[in-house]
C-alpha positions in Angstrom: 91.7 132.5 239.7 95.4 132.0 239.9 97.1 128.9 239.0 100.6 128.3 240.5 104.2 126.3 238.7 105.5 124.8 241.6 108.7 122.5 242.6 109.1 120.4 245.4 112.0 119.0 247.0 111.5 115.4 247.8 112.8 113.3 250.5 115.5 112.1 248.4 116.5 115.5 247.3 115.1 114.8 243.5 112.6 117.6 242.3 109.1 117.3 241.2 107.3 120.2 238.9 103.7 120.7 239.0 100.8 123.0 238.2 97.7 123.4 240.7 95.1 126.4 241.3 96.2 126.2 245.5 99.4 125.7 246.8 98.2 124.5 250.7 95.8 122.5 249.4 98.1 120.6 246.7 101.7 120.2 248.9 99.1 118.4 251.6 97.7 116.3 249.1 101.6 115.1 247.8 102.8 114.9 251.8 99.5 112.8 252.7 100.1 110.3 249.3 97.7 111.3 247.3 99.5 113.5 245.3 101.3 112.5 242.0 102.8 108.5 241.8 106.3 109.9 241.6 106.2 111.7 245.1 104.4 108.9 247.0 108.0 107.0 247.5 109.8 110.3 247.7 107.9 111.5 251.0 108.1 114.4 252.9 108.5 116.9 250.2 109.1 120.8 250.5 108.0 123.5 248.6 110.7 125.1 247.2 109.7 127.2 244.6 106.7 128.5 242.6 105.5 131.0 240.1 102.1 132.4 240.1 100.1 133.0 236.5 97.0 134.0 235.3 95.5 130.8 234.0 96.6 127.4 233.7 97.6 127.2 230.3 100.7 129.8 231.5 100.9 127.6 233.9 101.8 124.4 232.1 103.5 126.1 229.3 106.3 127.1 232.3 106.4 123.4 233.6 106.9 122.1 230.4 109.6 124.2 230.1 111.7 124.1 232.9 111.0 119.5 233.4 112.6 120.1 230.2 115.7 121.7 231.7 119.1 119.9 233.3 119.1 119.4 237.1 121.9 122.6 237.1 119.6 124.9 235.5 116.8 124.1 238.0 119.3 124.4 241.1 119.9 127.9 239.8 116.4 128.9 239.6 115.5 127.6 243.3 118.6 128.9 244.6 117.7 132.3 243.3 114.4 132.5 244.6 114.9 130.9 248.2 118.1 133.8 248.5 115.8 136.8 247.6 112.6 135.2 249.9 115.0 135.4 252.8 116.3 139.1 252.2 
């Protein structure tokens, strides 16, 4: 089974990070509020970005390291993958 880094543009343009085995499933549990605390105030929210693994300790090792990074450094990674998933 494949687990999944994930971030999510919120309705007040902040970014979440997250790990979850199913993408669907997960994005309709944060839109319907019963996702995490800090997107219940923040609703809608996109996906904007994720990264697929092998198993969920990749997973979290990858969202531990980019919540760890500037809001710059983030913009840079989204930007790169919504340009080359609209070639």
């Amino acid at each position: 089974m494949s687990w999944y880094f994930y971030i999510l543009r919120c309705a007040d343009n902040s970014f979440y990070c997250g790990i979850t085995n199913n993408l669907k499933e997960r994005l309709d549990e944060h839109n319907n509020g019963k996702g995490a605390k800090y997107t219940k105030t923040r609703l809608p929210v996109k996906l904007i970005y994720f990264e697929e693994f092998p198993d969920k300790s990749s997973a979290c090792k990858r969202e531990i390291e980019v919540k760890g990074w500037r809001r710059g450094k983030k913009d840079k990674l989204v930007d790169r993958f919504t340009r080359v998933g609209s070639e």
